[in-house]
Residue, then its C-alpha position, 0 to 999 in steps of 0.5 A: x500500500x505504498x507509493x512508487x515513482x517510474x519512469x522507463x523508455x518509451x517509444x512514442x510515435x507522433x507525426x510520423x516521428x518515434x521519440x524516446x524519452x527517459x525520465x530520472x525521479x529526483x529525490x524530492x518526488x521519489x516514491x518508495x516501492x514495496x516488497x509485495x508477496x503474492x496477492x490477486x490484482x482486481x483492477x489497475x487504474x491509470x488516474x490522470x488529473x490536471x490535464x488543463x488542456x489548451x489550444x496553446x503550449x502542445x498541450x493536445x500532444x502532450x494529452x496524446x502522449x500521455x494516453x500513449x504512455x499509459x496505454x503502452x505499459x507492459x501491464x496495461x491499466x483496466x481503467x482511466x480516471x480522470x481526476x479533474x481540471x480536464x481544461x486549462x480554464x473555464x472560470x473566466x473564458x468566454x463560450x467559444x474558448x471553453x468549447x475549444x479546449x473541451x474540442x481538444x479533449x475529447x478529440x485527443x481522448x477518443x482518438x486515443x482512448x483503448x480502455x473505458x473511461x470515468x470523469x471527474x470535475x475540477x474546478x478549471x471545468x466550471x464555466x463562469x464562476x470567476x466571472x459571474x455578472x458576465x456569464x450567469x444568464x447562460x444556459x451552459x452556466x456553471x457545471x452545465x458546460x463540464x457534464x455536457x462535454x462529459x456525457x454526464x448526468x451528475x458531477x458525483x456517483x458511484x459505481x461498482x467494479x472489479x470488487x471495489x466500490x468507486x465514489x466520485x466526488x464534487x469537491x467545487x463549491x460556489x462563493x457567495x460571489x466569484x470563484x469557489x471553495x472546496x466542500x459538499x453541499x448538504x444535499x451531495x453530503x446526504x448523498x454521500x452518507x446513504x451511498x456508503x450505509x448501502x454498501x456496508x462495512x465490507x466491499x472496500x471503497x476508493x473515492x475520487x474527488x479532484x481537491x484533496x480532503x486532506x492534504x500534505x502537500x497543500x501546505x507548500x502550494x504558496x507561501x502558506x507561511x507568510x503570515x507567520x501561522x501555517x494558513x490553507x485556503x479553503x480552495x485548496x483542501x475541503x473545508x468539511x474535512x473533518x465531517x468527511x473523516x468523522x463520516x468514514x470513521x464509522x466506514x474501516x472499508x473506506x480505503x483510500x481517498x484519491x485527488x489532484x488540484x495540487x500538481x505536487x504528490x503526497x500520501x497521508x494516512x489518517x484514522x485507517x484511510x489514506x488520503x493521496x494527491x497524485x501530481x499533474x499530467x500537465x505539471x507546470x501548466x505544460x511549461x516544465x516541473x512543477x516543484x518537484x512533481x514532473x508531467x505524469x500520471x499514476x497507476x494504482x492497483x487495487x487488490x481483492x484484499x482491499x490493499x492497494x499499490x500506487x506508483x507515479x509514472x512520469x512519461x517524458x514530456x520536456x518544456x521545450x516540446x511545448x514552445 
């Protein structure tokens, strides 16, 4: 159930053009690989968040390459989850950039995709929040835009696979005025409590949501510490934290609570869950590291036991392909 960072040779053709990259983990963003005995994978995962997709900075070849990476493992993942902020940003971009960039993603997805696929939002994918006065009164308002190019119904749920039981999450609040803050409404919370009294106390349970619940690596996003006391933003780390936790305390089949929003990776274990942010497709925006953290993506497999193992594979993106 610990982490490790990869990163191997990888063959990737585009244009007509093979490339081979290779990829060394600093020290600073290396997981540790466990010895493992012999146990029976149910499920391998390819989790890709902040993918912040864009007409600029190659960001669909990138998207490409990183689906070809993913897809060209040996031991091939199951599944994808995408993990949020699917788009560079809908918060304050007018209708025709936010239907460009949802253009781009799903024309790289479908073009590339071998294996099925599950969503979940991030804040970037919500059109008009950090604009309101100029965007409210249209029709694609909000998370509207998001589902649409998603075929979703709801931007949370749950399903079952493999063994397991998969929550989604919304983790983005609106404020009273613009932008928004992490949390669930009381009527997505009620949701949340049915859905895991349903299951019960034994299928184990991975939750996907896009901001962490709790967080390390959250601290050192921004100078937190300026101010002389350790401050996080409430955008930054679920502001209902603590009723989250109490909630799955009464849940030890809640296994591991899997997000993004941070671009930096990080694992904390609290009260028997882990909670684990997981790094960016996009890194820096497509422009380079981010911190520690390269572009990359993880892969975490689930066991029939209710263990679970995840690596972070970085897949050879460089800055100077995004000129």
């Amino acid at each position: 159930m610990t982490d490790a960072l990869i990163s191997r040779r990888s063959i990737l053709q585009s244009a007509g053009v093979v490339a081979a990259a290779t990829v060394l983990p600093s020290r600073a963003s290396a997981e540790i690989e466990p010895q493992f005995p012999r146990k029976k994978r149910a499920l391998r995962i390819a989790h890709m968040t902040d993918i912040h997709v864009q007409p600029e900075r190659s960001a669909a070849l990138g998207w490409e390459r990183c689906l070809e990476h993913a897809q060209g493992q040996r031991d091939k993942p199951d599944i994808i989850f995408t993990g949020g902020d699917l788009i560079m940003d809908a918060l304050v971009a007018d209708e025709a950039r936010v239907k460009a960039q949802w253009d781009i993603f799903n024309r790289v997805l479908k073009r590339n995709i071998e294996v099925p696929v599950e969503h979940c939002l991030g804040n970037h994918d919500v059109w008009g929040w950090g604009a309101r006065s100029t965007f409210r009164s249209a029709s694609r308002f909000g998370k509207v835009f998001a589902l649409d190019a998603l075929e979703l119904e709801k931007p949370y749920r749950s399903f079952d696979r493999a063994g397991w039981h998969f929550i989604v999450l919304d983790s983005t609040a609106p404020l009273s005025g613009n932008g928004y803050t992490a949390k669930l409404d009381s009527v997505q919370f009620e949701w949340l409590q049915d859905d895991l009294a349903k299951v019960g106390t034994k299928t184990p349970v991975f939750v996907l949501s896009h901001i962490p619940i709790l967080s390390a690596c959250a601290f050192y996003h921004g100078d937190n510490e300026k101010s002389g006391q350790w401050r996080v933003p409430g955008a930054w780390m679920h502001l209902d934290s603590r009723r989250i936790k109490d909630l799955f305390n009464r849940y030890p089949n809640v296994k591991v609570c899997v997000s993004g929003h941070i671009h930096l990776v990080d694992r904390v274990n609290y009260c028997g869950v882990t909670y684990t942010c997981r790094g960016a497709v996009s890194a820096g925006w497509w422009g380079g590291d981010f911190q520690e953290t390269k572009c990359g993506y993880s892969l975490i497999d689930l066991y029939n036991d209710g263990t679970f193992f995840t690596r972070y594979v970085t897949y050879g993106w460089k800055p100077c392909e995004s000129v």
